[in-house]
N, C-alpha and C positions, 0 to 999 in steps of 0.2 A: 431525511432520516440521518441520526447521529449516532455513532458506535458508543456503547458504554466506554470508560476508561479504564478496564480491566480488562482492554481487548488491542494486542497491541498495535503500534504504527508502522507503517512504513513510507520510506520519501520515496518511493518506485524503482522502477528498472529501467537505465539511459541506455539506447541503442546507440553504437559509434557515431553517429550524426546529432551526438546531444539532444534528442526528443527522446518522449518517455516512450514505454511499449503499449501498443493497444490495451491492454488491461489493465494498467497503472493509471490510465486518465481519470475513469468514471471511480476507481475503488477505494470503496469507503477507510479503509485501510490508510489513503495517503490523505482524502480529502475533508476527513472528520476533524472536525478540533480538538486536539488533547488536552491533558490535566496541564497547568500553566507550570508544576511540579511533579517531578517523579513521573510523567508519562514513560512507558514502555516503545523504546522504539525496536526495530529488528530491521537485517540488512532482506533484502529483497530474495525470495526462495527460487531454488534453482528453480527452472520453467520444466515443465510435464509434457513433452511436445510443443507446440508454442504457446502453450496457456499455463498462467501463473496458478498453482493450487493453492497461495491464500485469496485470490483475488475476494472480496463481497460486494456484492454487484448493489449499485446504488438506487 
C-alpha cells in the first residue's frame, strides 16, 4: 500500500545510536514514495509516550 501524495512525509526519528525508532521502520509515512515535486515533507512529531502519533502502519 502507497500513501496518497497529499499526505505528508517524513524521513523518521534517529535514536542517539543512529537507527531509526520502532515506529519509523514499517510507517508509511517514511517508506511511500513521494511526488518527484513539491512532495510535503514534516520533521518527526514529538513521541506520545513511546509511540509516534503520525505513525500509519503498513
Amino acid at each position: 500500500m502507497t500513501l496518497p501524495y497529499d499526505y505528508s512525509r517524513c524521513t523518521g526519528r534517529l535514536l542517539p545510536d543512529s537507527t531509526l525508532h520502532a515506529d519509523c521502520i514499517n510507517c508509511l509515512r517514511r517508506t511511500s514514495p513521494g511526488r518527484p515535486e513539491y512532495q510535503v515533507y514534516t520533521l518527526a512529531p514529538p513521541l506520545a509516550g513511546e509511540r509516534c502519533p503520525s505513525r500509519i502502519e503498513s
